[in-house]
N, C-alpha and C positions, 0 to 999 in steps of 0.2 A: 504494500500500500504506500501511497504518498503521504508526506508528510504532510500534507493539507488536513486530506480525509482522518487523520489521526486525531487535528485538531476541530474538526468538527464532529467526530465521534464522542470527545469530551465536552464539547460544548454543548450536544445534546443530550449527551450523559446529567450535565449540568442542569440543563432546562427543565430537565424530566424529573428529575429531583426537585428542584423550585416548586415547578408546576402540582407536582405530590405534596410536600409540603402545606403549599395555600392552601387545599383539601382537606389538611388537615392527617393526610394520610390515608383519605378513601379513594382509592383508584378508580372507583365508579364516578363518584363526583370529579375526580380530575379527568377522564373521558369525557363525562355529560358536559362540564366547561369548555374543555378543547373543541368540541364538536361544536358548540353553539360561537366560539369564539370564530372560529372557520367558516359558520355562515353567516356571521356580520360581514367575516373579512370578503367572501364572495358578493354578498349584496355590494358591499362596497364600491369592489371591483365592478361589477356590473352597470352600477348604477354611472360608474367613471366612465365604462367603455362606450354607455348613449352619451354621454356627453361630449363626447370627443367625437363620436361619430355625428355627432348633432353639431360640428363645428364648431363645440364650446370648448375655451381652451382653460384648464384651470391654473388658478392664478399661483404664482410662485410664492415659494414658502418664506415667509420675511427671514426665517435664520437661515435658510439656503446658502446665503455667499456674508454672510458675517463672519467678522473675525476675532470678534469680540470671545475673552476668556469668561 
């Protein structure tokens, strides 16, 4: 494996542990979250993709090109 994949191995290692954690430790409840978290994130996506295809352009993110600490 590449050294990338290693670090993203941990780092989901990490996540999956966080995300169990806020649960409390019930992995049903950290399922039932991630699932509902995943179809905000589609709607989201979705709802970005008509707008774009709608010719709407969305507007840039004010910390996008700050440099501020």
């Amino acid at each position: 494996m590449l050294p990338s994949v290693f670090s993203d191995i941990g780092r989901y290692e990490q996540a999956c542990d966080q995300a169990i954690a806020m649960c409390d430790g019930n992995l049903r409840s950290t399922i039932k979250a991630l699932i509902m978290a995943n179809e905000f994130l589609e709607t989201e996506l979705a709802e970005l993709q008509a707008a774009v295809a709608a010719g709407c352009v969305p507007a840039p993110c004010s910390h996008a090109g700050s440099n501020a600490a």
